[in-house]
C-alpha positions in Angstrom: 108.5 115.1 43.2 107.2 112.3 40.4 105.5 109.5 42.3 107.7 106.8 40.5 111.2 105.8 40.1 113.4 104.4 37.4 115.1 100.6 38.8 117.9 98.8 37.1 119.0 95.3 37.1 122.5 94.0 37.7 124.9 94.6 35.3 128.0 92.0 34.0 130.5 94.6 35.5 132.2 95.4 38.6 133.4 98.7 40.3 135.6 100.3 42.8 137.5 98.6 45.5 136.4 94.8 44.2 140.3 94.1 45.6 138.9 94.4 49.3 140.4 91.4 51.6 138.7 92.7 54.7 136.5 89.8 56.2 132.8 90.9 55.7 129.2 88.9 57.2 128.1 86.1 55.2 124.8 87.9 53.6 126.8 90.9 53.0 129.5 89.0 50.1 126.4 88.6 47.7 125.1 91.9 48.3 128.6 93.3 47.6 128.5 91.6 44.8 125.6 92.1 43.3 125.8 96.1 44.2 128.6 96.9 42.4 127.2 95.2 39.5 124.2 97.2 39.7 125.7 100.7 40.4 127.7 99.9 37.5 124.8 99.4 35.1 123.1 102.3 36.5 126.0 103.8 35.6 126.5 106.8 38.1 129.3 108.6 39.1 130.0 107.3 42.2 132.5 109.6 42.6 130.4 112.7 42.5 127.6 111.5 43.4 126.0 113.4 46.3 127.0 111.0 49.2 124.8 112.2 51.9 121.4 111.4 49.9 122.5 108.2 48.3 121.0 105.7 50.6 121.1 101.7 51.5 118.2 99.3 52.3 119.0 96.0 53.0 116.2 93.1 53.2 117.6 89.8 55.1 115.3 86.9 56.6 117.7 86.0 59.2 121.1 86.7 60.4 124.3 84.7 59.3 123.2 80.6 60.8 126.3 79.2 60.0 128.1 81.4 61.6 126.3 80.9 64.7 126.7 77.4 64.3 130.3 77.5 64.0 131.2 79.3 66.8 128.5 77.5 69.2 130.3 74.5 68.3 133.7 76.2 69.5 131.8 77.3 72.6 130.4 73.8 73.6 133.4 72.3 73.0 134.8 74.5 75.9 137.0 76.2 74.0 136.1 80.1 73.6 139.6 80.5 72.5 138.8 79.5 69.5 135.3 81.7 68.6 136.3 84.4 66.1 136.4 88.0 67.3 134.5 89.0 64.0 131.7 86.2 64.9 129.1 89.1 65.8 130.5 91.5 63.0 129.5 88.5 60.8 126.1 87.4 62.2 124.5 91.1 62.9 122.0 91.7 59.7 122.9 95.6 59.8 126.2 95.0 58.8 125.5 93.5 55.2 123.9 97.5 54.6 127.1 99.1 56.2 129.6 97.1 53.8 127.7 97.8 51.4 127.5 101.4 52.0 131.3 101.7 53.0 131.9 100.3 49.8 130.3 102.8 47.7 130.5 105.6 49.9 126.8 105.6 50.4 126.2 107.7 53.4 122.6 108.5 53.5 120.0 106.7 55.7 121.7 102.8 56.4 119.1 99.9 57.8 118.0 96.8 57.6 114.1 95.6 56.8 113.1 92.0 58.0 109.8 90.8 57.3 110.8 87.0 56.7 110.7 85.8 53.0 109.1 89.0 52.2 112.4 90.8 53.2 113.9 91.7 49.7 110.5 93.4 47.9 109.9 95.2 51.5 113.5 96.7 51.2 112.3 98.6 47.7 109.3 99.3 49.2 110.8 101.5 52.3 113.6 102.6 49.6 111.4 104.2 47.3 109.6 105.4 50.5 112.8 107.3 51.3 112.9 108.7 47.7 109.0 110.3 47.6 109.9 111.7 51.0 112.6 113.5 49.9 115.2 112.2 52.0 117.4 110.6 49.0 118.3 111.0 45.2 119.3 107.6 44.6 118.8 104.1 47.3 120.2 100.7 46.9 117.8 98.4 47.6 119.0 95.2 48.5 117.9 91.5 49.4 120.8 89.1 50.7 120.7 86.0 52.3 123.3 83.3 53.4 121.3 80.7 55.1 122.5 77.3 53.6 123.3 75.2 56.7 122.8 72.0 57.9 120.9 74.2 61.1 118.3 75.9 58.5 118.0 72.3 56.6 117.3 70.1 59.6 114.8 73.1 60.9 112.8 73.6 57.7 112.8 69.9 57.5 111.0 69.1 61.3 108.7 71.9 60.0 107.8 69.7 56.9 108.4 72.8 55.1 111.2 71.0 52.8 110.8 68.9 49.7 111.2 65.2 50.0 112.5 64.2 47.0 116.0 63.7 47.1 116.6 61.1 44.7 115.3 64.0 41.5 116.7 67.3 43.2 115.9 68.7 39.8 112.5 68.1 39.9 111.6 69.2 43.6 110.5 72.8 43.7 107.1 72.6 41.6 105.6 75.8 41.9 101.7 75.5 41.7 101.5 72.1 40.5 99.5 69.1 42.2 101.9 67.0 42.7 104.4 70.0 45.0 105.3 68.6 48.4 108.1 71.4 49.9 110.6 74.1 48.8 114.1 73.7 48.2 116.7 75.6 49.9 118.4 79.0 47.7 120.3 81.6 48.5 122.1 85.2 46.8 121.5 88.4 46.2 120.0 91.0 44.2 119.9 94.9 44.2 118.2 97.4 42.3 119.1 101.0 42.0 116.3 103.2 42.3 116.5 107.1 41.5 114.0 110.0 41.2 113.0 110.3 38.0 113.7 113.6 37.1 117.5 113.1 39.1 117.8 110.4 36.6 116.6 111.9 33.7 118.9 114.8 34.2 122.1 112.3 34.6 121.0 110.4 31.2 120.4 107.5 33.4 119.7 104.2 31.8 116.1 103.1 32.9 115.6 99.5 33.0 112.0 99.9 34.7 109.6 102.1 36.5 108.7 101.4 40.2 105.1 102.5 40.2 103.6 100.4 43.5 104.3 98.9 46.5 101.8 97.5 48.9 102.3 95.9 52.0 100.3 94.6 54.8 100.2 91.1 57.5 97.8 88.5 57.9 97.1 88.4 61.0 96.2 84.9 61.1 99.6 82.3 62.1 103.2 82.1 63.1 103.9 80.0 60.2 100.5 79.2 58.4 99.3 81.7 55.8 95.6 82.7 55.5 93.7 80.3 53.7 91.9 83.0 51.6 94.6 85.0 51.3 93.5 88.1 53.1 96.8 89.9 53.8 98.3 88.9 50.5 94.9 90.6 48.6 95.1 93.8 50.6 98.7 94.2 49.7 98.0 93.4 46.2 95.2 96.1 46.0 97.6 98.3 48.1 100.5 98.6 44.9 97.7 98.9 42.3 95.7 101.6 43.8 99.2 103.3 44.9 99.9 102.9 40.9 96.4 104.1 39.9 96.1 100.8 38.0 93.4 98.5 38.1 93.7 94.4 37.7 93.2 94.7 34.2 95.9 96.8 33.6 98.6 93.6 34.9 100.2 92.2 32.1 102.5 88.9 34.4 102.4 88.3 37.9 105.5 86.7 39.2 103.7 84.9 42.0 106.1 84.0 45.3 105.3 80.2 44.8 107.2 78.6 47.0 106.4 75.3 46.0 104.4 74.5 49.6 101.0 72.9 49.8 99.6 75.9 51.9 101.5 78.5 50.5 100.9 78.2 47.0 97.1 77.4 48.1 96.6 80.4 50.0 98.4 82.5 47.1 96.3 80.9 44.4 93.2 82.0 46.5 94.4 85.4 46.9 95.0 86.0 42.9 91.5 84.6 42.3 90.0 87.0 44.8 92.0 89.6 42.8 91.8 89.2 39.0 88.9 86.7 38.9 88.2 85.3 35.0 91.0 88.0 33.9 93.8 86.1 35.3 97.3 87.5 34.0 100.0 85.0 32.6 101.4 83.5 36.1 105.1 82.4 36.7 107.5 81.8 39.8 111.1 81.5 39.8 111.6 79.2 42.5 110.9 76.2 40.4 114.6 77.3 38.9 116.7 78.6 41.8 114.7 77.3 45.2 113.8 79.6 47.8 116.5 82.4 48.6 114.5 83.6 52.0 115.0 87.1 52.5 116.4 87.5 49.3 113.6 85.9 47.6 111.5 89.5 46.9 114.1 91.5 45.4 115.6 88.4 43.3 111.9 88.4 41.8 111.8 92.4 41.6 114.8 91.4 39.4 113.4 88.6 37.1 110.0 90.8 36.8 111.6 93.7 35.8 113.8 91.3 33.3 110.7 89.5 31.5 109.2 93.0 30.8 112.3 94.2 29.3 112.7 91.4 26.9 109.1 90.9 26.5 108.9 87.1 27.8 106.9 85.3 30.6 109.3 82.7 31.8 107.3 79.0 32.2 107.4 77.5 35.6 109.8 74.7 36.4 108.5 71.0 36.6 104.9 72.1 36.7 102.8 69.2 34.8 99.4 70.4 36.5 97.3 72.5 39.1 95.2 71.7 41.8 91.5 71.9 40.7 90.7 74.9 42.5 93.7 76.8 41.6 92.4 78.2 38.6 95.7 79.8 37.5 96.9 81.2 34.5 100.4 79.4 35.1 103.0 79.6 32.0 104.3 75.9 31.4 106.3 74.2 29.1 107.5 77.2 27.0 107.8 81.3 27.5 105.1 83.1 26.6 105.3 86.9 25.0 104.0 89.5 27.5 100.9 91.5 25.8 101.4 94.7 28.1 103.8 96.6 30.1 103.4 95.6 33.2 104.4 93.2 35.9 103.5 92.5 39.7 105.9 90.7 41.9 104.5 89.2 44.9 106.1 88.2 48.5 105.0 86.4 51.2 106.5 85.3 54.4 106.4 83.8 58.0 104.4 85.5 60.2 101.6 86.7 57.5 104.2 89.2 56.1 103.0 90.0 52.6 104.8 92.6 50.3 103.7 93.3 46.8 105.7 95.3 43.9 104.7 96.5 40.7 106.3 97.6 37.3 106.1 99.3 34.2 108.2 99.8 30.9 107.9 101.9 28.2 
């Protein structure tokens, strides 16, 4: 069995049963949506595809909050009447993976992963786990999350986690630069379809990417708090080269996690130093664009880095005017910058010292 597999972006089209009006859990309408757009771009027959080895991985931070909160509100107010009979249907993170499944007719191995913000990229980790083992042809691997609520907003915010500047929403998350104070709030989904090689080379698939590493491993250090150093987030980082037999040198962009937090971006600075040294790779972040989607977060990124190696374009970072001193980071502003190279790392890191790293080639 090779040890990489082909993954493919979302696609502009939509397949099967999209006429469904059976209520489904919050996290699980973005992945729905997003997977049919993705099986359809990877363009296999779902019809004859071999069911029992097509699998699902779905990474989620947290279960459905609003939910929660809507039905707590029904049960304070004394009136259990009133709390929907689909309120644990909607709130369990499994079930996004089992709509998703039922609606493809994926019946292969079915889970969830949660490792916080590191969710998404640790669902195509364990999913191209499953497809060098041998136990499936073809995986979704998912990140969805549905956490908007006034619950998640007022917690984030006693946490001081949360960016303060309401009166410029557009210029709050500021990946990597000085002046960052907080995150904002994203959600959705994203799901790449990744296949053995030589199952997808005898199908004519179309290859958008090759998944070539995946590294994972925890700090060991805070609840909330990453390592100041970095520790966790290097090991992982070493983990997906050495698992790609590449060396730093070999990275052509890093699509850092930057969540726009003082610590955060700090402690993943530090790590990337500790890593690529004077050779720092082109750096960019997403979430100066679309916030922080949680659990989604790592396979929205998986996404976007696979995207800027196909069309051969580092994305600049939103609203970043200038780094911290000791930063030292390549960090595209301004303007996109061609990528000299093939290949991309896309990093995740969440609560608890979870740290999950990806990493990508193209021809």
């Amino acid at each position: 069995m090779p040890s990489s597999s082909p993954g493919r972006k979302r696609a502009r089209t939509s397949p099967r049963r999209r006429g469904r009006t059976r209520p489904v859990a919050c996290p699980a309408r973005g992945a729905l949506a997003a997977a049919r757009r993705a099986v359809a771009d990877a363009a296999p027959d779902t019809g004859t595809w071999p069911a029992e080895r097509v699998g699902v991985v779905l990474g989620v931070g947290s279960s459905s909050l609003s939910t929660y909160v809507t039905e707590f509100c029904h049960l304070g107010a004394d009136r259990p009447e009133r709390v929907s009979p689909l309120a644990l249907p909607r709130s369990v993170p499994s079930m996004a993976a089992g709509e998703v499944a039922t609606d493809l007719g994926a019946q292969g191995p079915n889970f969830t992963t949660s490792s916080a913000c590191a969710s998404g990229a640790t669902a195509i980790g364990v999913a191209w786990d499953l497809l060098r083992s041998g136990t499936c042809d073809i995986v979704l691997a998912d990140g969805s999350e549905s956490a908007r609520s006034r619950m998640t907003a007022t917690c984030f915010t006693r946490m001081r986690a949360l960016s303060r500047r309401r009166e410029h929403p557009q210029l709050a998350s500021r990946p990597f630069d000085a002046a960052r104070d907080g995150f904002v709030l994203g959600e959705g989904a994203a799901v790449l379809v990744l296949e053995r090689f030589a199952h997808a080379r005898a199908r004519g698939a179309p290859v958008q990417a090759v998944l070539r590493g995946y590294g994972a491993g925890a700090d060991a250090h805070h609840p909330v708090v990453p390592h100041p150093h970095g520790h966790g987030a290097v090991r992982a980082i070493h983990a997906a080269l050495e698992d790609a037999a590449c060396e730093p040198g070999d990275v052509s962009l890093v699509n850092a996690h930057g969540t726009s937090t003082p610590l955060n971006d700090a402690a993943e600075a530090a790590a990337l130093n500790r890593v690529f040294g004077a050779d720092m790779p082109p750096v960019t972040a997403a979430k100066g664009v679309i916030g922080h989607a949680l659990g989604a977060a790592g396979a929205i990124q998986a996404a976007y880095t696979v995207l800027a190696l196909r069309r051969r374009t580092v994305p600049p970072v939103a609203n970043f005017e200038g780094q911290d001193g000791d930063h030292k980071l390549d960090v595209v502003a301004g303007q996109p910058r061609p990528v000299v190279g093939n290949t991309g790392l896309s990093c995740s890191f969440g609560f608890g010292g979870q740290n999950a790293v990806l990493l990508f080639t193209t021809d």
